[in-house]
N, C-alpha and C positions, 0 to 999 in steps of 0.2 A: 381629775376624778370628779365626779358628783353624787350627791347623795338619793337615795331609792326616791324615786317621783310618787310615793306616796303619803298619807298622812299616819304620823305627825310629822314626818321627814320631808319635807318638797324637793325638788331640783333644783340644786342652784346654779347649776354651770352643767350642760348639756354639752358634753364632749363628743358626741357621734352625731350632731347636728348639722348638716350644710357641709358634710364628707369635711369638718373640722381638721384639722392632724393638729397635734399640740406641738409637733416640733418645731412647726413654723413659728410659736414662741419666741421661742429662743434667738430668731435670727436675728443681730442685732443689739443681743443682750450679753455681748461678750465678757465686761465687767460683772455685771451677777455671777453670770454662768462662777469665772472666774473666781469669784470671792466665798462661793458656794463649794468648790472644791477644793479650795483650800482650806476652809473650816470640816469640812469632811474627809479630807487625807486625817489630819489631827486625830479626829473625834473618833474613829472609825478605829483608832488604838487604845483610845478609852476606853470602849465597849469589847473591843477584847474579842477574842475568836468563837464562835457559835457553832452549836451542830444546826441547830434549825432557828431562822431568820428570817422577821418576816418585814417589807415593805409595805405601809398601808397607805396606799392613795400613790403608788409607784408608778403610777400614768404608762408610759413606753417602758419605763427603765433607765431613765436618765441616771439616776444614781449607783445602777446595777455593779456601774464600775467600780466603786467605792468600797462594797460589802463582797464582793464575787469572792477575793483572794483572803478572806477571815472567815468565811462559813462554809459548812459542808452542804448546806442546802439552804437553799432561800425559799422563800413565799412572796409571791409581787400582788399584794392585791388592789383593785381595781374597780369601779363603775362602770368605765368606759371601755365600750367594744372595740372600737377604734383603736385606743389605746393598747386593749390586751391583744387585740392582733397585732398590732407594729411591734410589743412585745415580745412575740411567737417569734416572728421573721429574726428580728433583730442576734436573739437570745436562741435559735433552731437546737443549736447544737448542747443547753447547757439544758433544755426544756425536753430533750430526748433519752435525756442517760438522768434526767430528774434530778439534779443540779440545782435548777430553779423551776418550782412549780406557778402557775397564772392562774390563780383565782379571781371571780368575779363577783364581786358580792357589795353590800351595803357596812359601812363601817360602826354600825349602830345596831347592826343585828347580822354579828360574824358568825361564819362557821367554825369556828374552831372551840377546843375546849381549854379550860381553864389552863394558864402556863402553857398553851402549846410551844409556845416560843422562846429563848432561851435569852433570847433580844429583838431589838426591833429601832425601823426610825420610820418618823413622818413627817415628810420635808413638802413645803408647799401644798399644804392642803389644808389646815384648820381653818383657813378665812372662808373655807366653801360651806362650813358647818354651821348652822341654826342652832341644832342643839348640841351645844359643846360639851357640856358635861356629861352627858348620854354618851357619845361619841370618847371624848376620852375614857372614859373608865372601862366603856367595852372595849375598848384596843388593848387598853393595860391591863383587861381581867384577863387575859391569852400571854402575858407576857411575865415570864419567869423569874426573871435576873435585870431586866435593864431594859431601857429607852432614851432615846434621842425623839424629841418633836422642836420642827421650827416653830416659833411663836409668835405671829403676826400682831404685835404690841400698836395700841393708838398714843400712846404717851412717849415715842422717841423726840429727840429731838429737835426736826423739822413740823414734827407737828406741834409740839408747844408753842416753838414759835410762830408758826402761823395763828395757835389760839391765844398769843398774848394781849391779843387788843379787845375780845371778848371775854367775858363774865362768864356765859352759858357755856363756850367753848371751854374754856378753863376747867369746866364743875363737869362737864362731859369727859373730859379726859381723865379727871383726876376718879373719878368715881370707879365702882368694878362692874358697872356692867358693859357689853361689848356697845360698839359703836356701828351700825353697818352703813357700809357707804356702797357705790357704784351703782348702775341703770337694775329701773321695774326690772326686765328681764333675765339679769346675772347681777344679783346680791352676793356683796360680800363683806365678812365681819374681821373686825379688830379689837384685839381683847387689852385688859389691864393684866399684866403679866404673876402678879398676886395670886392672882383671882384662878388664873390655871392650874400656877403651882398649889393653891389651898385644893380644889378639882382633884389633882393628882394626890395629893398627902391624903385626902379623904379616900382613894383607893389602895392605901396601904406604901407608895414611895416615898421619899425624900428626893428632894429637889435640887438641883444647883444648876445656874445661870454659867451654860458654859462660853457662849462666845456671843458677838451684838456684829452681825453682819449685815453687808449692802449699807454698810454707813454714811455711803457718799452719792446711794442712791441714783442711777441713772445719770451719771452727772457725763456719760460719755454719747449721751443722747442727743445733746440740744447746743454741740460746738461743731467744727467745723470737721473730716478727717483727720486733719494735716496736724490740728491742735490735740486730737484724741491721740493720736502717735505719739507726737513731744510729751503730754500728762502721760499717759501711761504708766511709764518708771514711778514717776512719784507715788500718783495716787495710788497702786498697789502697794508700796509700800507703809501711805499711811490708811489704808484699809486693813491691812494687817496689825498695823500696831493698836486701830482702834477695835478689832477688834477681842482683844483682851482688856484695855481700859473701856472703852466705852458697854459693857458689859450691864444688862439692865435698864439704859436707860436711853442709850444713841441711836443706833441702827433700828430699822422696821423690822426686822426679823432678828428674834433674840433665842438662841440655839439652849434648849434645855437639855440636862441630864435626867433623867427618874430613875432611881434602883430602887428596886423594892426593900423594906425592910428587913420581911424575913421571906425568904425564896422559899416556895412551893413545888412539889415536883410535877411534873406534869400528869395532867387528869389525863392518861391514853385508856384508849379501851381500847379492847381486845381484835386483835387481825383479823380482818375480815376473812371469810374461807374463801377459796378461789383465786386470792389477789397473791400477788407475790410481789417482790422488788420494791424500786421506790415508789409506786402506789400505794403498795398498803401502809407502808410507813408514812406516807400522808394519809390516808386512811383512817391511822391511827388517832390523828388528832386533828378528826375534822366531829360533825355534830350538827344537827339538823339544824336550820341557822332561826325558824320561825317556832318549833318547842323542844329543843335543846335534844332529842330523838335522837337515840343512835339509827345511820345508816347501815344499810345494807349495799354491797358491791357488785360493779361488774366491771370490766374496763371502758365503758363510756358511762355507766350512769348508776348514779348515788339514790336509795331508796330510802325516807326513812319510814322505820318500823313502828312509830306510835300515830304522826297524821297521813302517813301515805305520800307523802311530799315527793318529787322528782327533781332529780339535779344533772343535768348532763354534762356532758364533756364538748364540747364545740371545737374541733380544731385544737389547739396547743394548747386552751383554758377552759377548765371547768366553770358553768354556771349557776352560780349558789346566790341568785338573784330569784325570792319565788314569783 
């Protein structure tokens, strides 16, 4: 995903660039992948079954699998056009009977209204965010009951010790503001894991550090095949064990819980006239995403009634990018 290419927001990963596909990620990342779905079989029983669920920053739908069989309806939302069409194809039949709806929008200034969502996760996407705090708190002002975010932490383990032999690297990590690292052209940041959860508690959740994955970090990257076969057994089973010990403090990616305090019910307005099925039931809890405006309906395009804003429907995904 990437953030709206405007100010105060820039782009920090342009996903529809140079006919990009993100899945070609993954090729090759078979340990993540791996380590990722098995922190999310788990976590995906903690958060407990949904009527509406929303994915922020859900790229294709990599994780679609995880949440399909616990919600009656999902939300994948997205930056990326790319993305939300490989989403469309991928997901045809679950995006036609509304199952899963593909919004496209900016995560800092959503469509939705208060609590629309009953839960939610954001998995690989906070390192793409400048402004994290903006960003989180608008994700979790749409979320009613609970959250999952991976937390892309600068203080694991590998990187301590890489800063053990600097002074400034030391006072850099240990500090709470983020760290950003990678090329001029695709910035990306790593936070102190603290400093989120304070982020979050100041939007009304309580926190817990549920699981510290990718602890061993690409380590099936840079051996031979032959030797990535023989590890295999092991190292999944001590990525597993690490992560519940190594929790907070090992792994780059540190798996949060947020539930809210005291659950809100969701802010719906009222059905739109003309719409029927599961449109208007997302209908219900969408909101003009630039001055919070109730829209008005049709089957391809969202009006809203105070700036005159338009939002259409594109193929499988609505666009609520203005």
């Amino acid at each position: 995903m990437s953030v709206r290419p405007t100010s105060p927001h820039d782009t920090v990963a342009d996903y529809d660039s140079n006919d990009y596909d993100y899945q070609t990620f993954w090729t090759g990342r078979d340990y993540e992948h791996w380590a990722e779905t098995v922190v999310l079989t788990r976590l995906m029983r903690e958060l407990g079954p949904s009527e509406w669920f929303a994915d922020f920053g859900g790229g294709f739908g990599r994780n679609a699998v995880h949440y399909r069989d616990w919600v009656a309806h999902a939300v994948l939302i997205d930056y990326s056009v790319t993305n939300l069409v490989r989403a469309g194809e991928l997901y045809a039949e679950d995006v036609a009977v509304g199952r899963l709806h593909l919004v496209r929008a900016d995560l800092a200034a959503l469509p939705f209204v208060d609590s629309a969502f009953d839960a939610a996760m954001t998995i690989r996407v906070l390192h793409h965010l400048a402004e994290i705090d903006l960003a989180v708190g608008e994700m979790l002002r749409t979320v009613r009951r609970r959250a999952l975010f991976d937390v892309p932490i600068k203080h694991h383990l590998l990187a301590r010790a890489r800063a053990a032999a600097s002074k400034t690297k030391r006072a850099e990590i240990a500090g709470r503001e983020p760290i950003q690292v990678g090329q001029t052209e695709e910035k990306f940041w790593t936070f102190q894991l603290d400093a989120i959860r304070s982020t979050m508690s100041r939007s009304g959740f309580d926190t817990k550090v549920a699981a510290s994955v990718n602890n061993f970090r690409r380590w099936d990257q840079h051996i031979p095949p032959s030797a990535v076969r023989l590890l295999t057994p092991p190292m999944r089973s001590l990525e597993q064990a690490a992560q519940r010990t190594g929790r907070g403090w090992w792994g780059p990616n540190q798996f949060v819980i947020a539930t809210r305090r005291v659950p809100q019910p969701a802010a719906l307005v009222e059905a739109p006239h003309g719409i029927d099925g599961y449109l208007a039931q997302l209908a219900r809890r969408m909101r003009c995403p630039l001055c919070a405006g109730m829209l008005s309906w049709t089957t391809d395009l969202a009006t809203c009634a105070a700036c005159e804003s338009h939002f259409e429907r594109r193929g499988a995904y609505w666009n609520f990018v203005p």
